[in-house]
N, CA, C and O atoms as a GROMACS GRO file, in nm:
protein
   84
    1UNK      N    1   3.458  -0.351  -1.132
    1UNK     CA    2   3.384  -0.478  -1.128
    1UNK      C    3   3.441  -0.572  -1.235
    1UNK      O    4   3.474  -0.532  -1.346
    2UNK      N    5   3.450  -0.708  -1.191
    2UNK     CA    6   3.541  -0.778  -1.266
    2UNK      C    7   3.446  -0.875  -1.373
    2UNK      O    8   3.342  -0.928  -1.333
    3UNK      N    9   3.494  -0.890  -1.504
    3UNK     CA   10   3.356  -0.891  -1.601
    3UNK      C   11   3.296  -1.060  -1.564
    3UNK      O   12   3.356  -1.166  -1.545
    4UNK      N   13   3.132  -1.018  -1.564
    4UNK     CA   14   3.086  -1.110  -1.523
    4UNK      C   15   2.953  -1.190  -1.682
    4UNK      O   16   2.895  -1.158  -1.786
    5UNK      N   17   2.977  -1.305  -1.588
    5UNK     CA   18   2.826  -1.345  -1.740
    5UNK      C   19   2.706  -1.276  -1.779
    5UNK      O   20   2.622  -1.243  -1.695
    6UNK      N   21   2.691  -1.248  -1.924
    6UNK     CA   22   2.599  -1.164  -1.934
    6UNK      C   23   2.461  -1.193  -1.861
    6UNK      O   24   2.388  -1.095  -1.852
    7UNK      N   25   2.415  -1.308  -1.809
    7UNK     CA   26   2.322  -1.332  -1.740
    7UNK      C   27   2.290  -1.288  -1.608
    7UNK      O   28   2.187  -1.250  -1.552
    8UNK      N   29   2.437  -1.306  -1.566
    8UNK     CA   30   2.457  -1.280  -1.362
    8UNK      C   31   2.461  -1.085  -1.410
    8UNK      O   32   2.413  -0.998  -1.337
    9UNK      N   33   2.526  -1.058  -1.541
    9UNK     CA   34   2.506  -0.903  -1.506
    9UNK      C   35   2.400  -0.860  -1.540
    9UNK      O   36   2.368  -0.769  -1.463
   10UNK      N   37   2.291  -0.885  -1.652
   10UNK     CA   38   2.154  -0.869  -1.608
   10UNK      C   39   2.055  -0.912  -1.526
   10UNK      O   40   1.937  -0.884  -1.546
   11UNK      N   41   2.113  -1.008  -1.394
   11UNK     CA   42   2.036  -1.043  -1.303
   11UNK      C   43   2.036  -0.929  -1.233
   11UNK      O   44   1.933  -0.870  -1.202
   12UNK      N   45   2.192  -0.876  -1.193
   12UNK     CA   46   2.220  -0.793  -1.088
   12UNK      C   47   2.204  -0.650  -1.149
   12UNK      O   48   2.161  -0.551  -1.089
   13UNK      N   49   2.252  -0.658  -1.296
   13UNK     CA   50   2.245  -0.488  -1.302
   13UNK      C   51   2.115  -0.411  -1.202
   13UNK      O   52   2.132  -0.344  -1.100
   14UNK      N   53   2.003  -0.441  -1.259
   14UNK     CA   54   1.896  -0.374  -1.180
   14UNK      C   55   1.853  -0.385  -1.072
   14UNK      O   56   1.739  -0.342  -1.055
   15UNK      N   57   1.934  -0.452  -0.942
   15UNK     CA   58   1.929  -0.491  -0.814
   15UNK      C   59   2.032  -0.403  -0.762
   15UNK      O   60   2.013  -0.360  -0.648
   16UNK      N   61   2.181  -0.351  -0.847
   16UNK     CA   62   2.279  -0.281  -0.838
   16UNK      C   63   2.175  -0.109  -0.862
   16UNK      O   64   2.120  -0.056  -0.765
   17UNK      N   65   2.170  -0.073  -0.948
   17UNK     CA   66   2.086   0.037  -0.988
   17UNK      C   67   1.938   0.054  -0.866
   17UNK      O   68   1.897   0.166  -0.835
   18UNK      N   69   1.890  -0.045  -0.824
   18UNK     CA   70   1.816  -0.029  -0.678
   18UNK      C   71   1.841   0.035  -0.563
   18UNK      O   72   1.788   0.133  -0.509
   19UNK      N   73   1.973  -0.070  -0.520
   19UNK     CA   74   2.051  -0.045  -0.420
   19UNK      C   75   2.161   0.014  -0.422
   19UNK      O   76   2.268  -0.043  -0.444
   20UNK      N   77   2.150   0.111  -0.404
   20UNK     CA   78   2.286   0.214  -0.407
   20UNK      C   79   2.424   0.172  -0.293
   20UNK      O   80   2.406   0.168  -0.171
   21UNK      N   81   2.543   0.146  -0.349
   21UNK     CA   82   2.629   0.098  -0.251
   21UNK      C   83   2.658   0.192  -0.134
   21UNK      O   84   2.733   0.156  -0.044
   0.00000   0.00000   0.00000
């Protein structure tokens, strides 16, 4: 994963950790 703003990656971390790819 290509590094993203710390904001967009605590938006998504726990939407990522939800949804399993």
């Amino acid at each position: 994963m290509p590094p993203l703003p710390l904001y967009i990656r605590l938006g998504l971390g726990p939407v990522l950790l939800q949804h399993p790819p």
